[in-house]
C-alpha positions in Angstrom: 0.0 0.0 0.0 1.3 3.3 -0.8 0.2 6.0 1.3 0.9 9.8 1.0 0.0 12.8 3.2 -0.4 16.3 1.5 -0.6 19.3 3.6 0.4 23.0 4.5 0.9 22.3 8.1 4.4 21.8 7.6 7.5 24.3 8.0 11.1 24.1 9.5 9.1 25.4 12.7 5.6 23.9 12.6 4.7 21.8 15.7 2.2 18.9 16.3 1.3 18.4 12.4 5.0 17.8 11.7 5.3 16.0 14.3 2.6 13.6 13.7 3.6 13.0 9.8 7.4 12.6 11.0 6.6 9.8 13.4 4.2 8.1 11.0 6.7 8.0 8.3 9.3 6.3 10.8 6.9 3.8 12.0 5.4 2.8 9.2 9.1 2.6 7.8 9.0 -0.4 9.4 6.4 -2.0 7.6 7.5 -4.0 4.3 4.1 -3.7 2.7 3.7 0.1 3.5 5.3 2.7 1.0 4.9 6.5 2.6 5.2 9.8 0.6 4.8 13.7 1.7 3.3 15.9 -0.6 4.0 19.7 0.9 5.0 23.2 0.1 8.5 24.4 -1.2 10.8 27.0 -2.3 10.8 24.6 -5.7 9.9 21.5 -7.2 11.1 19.1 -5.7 11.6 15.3 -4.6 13.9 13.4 -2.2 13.4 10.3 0.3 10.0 10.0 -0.3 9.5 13.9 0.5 8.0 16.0 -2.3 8.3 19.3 -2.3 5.9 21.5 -4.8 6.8 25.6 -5.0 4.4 27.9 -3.0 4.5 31.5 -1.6 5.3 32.3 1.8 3.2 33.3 4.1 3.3 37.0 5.6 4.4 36.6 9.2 3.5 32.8 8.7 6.5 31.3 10.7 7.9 29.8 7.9 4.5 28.5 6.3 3.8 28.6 2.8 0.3 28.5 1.1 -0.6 26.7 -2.0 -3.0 29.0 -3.9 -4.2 26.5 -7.1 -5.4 23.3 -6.6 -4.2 21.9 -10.0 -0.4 21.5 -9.6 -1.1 19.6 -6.7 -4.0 17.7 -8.0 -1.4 16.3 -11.0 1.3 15.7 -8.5 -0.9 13.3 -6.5 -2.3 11.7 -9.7 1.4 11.0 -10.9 2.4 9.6 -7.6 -0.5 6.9 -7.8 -0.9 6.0 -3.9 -3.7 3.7 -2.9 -5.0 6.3 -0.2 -4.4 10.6 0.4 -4.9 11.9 3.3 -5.0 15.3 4.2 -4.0 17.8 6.7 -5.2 20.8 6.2 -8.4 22.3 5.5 -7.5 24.9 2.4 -6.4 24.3 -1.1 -4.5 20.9 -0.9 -7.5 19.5 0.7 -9.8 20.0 -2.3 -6.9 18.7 -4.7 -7.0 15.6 -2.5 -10.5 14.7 -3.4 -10.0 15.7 -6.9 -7.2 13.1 -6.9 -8.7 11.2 -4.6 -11.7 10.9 -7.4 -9.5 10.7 -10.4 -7.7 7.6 -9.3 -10.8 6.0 -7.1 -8.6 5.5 -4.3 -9.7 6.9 -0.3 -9.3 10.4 0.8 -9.0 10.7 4.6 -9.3 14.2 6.2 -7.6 15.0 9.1 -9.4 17.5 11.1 -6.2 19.0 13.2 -7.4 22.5 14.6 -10.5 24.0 15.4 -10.8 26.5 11.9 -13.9 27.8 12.9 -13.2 28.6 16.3 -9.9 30.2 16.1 -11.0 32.5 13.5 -13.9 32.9 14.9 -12.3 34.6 17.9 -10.2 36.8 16.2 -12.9 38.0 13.2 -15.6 37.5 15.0 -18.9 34.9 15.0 -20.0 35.5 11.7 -16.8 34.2 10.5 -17.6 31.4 12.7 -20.4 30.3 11.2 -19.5 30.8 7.5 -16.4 28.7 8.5 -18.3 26.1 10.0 -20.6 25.7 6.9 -17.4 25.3 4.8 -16.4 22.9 7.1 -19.3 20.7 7.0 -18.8 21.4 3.1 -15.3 20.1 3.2 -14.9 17.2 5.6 -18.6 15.7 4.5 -17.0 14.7 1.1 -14.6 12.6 2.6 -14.0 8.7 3.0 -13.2 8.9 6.5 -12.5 12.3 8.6 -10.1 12.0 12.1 -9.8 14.3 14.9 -7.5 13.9 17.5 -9.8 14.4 20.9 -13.2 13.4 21.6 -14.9 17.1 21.9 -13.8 18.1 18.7 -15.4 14.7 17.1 -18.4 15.7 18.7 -18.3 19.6 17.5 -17.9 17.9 14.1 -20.9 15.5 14.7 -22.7 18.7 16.0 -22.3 20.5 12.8 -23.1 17.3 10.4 -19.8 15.9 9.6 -20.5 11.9 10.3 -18.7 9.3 11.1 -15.6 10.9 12.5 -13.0 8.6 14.2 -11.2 9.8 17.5 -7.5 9.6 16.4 -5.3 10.8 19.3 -1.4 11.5 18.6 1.4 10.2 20.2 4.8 11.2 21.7 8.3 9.6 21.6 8.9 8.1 24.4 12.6 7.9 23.9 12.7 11.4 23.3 11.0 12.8 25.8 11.7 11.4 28.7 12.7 12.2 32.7 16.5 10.9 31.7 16.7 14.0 29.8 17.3 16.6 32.9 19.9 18.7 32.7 21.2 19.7 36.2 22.8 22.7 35.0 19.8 24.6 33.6 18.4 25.8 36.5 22.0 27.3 37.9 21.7 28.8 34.1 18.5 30.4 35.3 19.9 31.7 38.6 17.6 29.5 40.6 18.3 28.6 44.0 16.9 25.2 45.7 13.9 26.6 46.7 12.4 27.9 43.6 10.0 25.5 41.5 10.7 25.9 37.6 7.8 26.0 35.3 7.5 25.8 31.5 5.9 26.4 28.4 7.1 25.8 25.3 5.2 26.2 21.7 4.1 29.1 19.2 2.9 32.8 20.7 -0.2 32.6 19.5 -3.4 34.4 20.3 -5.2 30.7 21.5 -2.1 29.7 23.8 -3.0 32.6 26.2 0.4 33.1 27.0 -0.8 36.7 28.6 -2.7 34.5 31.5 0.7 32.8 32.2 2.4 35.8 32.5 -0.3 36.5 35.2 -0.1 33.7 36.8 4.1 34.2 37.6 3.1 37.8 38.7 0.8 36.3 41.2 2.5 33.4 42.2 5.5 35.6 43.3 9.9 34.9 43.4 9.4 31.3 45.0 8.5 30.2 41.0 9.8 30.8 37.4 8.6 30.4 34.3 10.9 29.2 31.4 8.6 30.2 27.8 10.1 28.8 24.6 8.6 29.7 20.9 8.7 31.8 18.4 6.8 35.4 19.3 6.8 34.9 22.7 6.5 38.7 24.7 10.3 40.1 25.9 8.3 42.3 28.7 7.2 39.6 30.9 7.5 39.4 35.0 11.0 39.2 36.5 10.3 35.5 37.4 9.9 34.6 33.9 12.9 33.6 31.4 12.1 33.7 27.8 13.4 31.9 24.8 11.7 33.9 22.0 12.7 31.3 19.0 11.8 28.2 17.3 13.3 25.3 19.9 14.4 22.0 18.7 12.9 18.7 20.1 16.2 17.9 22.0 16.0 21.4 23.6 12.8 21.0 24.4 13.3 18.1 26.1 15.6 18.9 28.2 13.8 21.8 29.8 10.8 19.6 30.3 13.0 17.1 31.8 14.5 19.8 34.2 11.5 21.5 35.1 9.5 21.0 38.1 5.9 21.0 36.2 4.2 22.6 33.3 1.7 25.5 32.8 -0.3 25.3 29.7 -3.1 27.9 29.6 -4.1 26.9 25.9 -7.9 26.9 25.4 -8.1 25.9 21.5 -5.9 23.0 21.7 -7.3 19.6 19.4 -4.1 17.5 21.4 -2.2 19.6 23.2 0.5 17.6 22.2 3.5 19.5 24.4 1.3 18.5 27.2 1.8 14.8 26.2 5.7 15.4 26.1 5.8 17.0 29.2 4.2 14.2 31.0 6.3 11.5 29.0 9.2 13.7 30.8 7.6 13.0 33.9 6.4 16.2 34.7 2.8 17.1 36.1 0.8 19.9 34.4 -1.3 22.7 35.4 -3.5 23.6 32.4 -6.8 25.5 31.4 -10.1 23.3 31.5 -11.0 23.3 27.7 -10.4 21.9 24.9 -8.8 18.5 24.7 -6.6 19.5 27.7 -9.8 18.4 29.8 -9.1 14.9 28.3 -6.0 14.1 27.8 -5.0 15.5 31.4 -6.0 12.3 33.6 -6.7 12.5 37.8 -3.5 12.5 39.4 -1.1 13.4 36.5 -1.9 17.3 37.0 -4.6 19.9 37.9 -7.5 21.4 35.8 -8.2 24.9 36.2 -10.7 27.7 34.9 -9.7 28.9 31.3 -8.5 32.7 30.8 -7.8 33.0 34.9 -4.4 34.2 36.0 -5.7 33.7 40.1 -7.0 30.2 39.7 -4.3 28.8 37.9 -2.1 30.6 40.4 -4.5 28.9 42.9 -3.5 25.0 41.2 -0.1 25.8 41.3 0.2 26.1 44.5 -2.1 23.1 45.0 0.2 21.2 43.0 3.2 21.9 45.1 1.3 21.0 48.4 0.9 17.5 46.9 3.4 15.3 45.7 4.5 16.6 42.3 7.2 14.1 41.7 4.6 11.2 42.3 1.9 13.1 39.8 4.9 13.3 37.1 5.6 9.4 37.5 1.9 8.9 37.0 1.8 11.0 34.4 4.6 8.7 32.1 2.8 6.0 33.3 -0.4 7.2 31.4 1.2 8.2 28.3 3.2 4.8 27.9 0.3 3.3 27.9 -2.1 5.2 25.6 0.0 7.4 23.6 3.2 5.6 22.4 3.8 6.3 18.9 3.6 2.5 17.5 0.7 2.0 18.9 -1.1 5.2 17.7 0.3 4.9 14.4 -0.7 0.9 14.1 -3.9 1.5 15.5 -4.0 3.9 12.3 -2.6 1.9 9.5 -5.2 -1.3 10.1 -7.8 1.5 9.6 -6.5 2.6 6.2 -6.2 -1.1 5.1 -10.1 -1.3 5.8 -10.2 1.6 3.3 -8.3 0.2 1.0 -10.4 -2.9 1.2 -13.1 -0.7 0.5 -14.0 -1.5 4.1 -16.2 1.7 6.4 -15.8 3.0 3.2 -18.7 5.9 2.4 -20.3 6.3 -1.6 -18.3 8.3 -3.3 -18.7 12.0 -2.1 -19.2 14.9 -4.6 -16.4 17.0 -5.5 -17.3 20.0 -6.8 -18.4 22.5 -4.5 -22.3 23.5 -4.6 
């Protein structure tokens, strides 16, 4: 079977959608009878290692993101590749060339449903935008042979607005990589920590949806016995004086060493489909304090961290401090625990291949869906 993934979601800085497509292509690497390709934006035509590159503009402040704007160069690309199943991970252009594709060679077109379009434009153009893109959403992901979404309230949001049949798929982390061996004892003397002082982190993009303005409260009210350690691109340079900031694009081996050195994790993220850092954090044996929304609510269990009240400084303030009256160390064990179990990467990603071979078969697979929009 070959399978290839086509999206926009992927940049020398992007996060969880990267993420996800890497580890699939290394797992599945390991399969005899699989054959992966990646279909993405480039600076060029291009092809190498199974990785195929197709020119596109960058966008304006996009982090490195480029945005195919025609659907027919990468319509033709697919067709001359000739894979037995596309999926796609993103809901703009290379998604419609997908099902075009997807149609011309009467193979399976899988959607993958990765963020929450309609809400996270919704909140910065307002709800108007939000319904329109909701609309195009049911639109979109209704046409294809099987949709995924990584967490359980964002299958039902889909349900809600008439996409059927949507499939839970969570992501994974690497367990190898992030893991509590990684501490590094000299980061916090790097900081200028001394013993008493519990380290914190973030780590991801500076955008609007992350809140990173409610962590930033939470460190003025928590006071000098904390600090904060943000890493990601964008992140504010006028933050609290217990609060250290990386403003780049950090590698995975960076990343997890801070999570490894750290004493927990703040997440106040209230858009997140996975919240994958989350997962990586807790693979590194940390416990995290995060917003109750989104999948956080989920993927968070009882005893690997606290829940608190989105967009509150004072109450997540409140469960860090509750955290530290607990055991933390025992909530970070518990937390690798849970993610060895449920999230490891060959698991996720096997769970996933048997699915596409019932596609293949022609197995949970829908009537052909309509095209053409309208």
């Amino acid at each position: 079977m070959h399978l290839v993934d086509i999206t926009m979601f992927h940049a020398p800085a992007s996060g969880g959608v990267r993420t996800y497509l890497e580890a699939k292509r290394r797992v599945l690497a390991g399969h005899p009878d699989l054959r992966t390709s990646l279909l993405v934006p480039g600076a060029e035509r291009s092809a190498l290692g199974g990785v195929h590159t197709l020119p596109a503009p960058r966008l304006p402040l996009g982090q490195g993101y480029r945005f195919p704007l025609r659907r027919g160069p990468w319509r033709e690309a697919l067709i001359e590749m000739r894979p037995d199943l596309i999926e796609a991970g993103d809901p703009y252009v290379t998604a419609w060339a997908a099902l075009e594709a997807g149609r011309a060679l009467d193979v399976p077109v899988v959607g993958f449903y990765h963020s929450d379009l309609p809400r996270l434009m919704g909140d910065r153009f307002g709800p108007r935008i939000g319904q329109r893109l909701r609309r195009y959403v049911r639109d979109l992901y209704g046409r294809f042979d099987s949709v995924l979404t990584p967490c359980s309230a964002m299958a039902q949001r889909l349900d809600d607005w008439g996409v059927k049949g949507v499939r839970l798929q969570p992501l994974g982390v690497d367990l190898a990589a992030f893991h509590p061996r990684h501490r590094d004892p000299g980061l916090r003397e790097r900081l200028g920590l001394h013993d008493g002082q519990r380290l914190l982190v973030f780590a991801g993009r500076c955008s609007p949806e992350k809140q990173v303005d409610v962590l930033l409260g939470t460190l003025a009210r928590l006071g000098a016995d904390y600090h904060l350690l943000l890493m990601g691109p964008g992140m504010p340079r006028r933050v609290p004086d217990n609060v250290t900031v990386v403003p780049r694009y950090c590698p995975p081996d960076e990343v997890a060493r801070a999570l490894a050195s750290a004493d927990a994790m703040l997440h106040a993220g209230t858009r997140e489909t996975f919240g994958l850092v989350a997962q990586e954090a807790m693979a590194s044996g940390l416990p995290v304090v995060a917003a109750r929304a989104g999948a956080l609510k989920e993927t968070i269990p009882l005893g690997a961290g606290i829940l608190c009240r989105p967009c509150d400084p004072a109450d997540m303030a409140r469960a860090v401090a509750e955290l530290f009256l607990n055991d933390p160390a025992a909530m970070g064990r518990h937390a690798r625990r849970h993610v060895e179990r449920h999230f490891d990467w060959d698991r996720v990603i096997g769970d996933l291949s048997r699915h596409y071979a019932t596609l293949v078969r022609g197995e949970d697979r829908p009537d052909a869906a309509r095209v053409e929009r309208g």
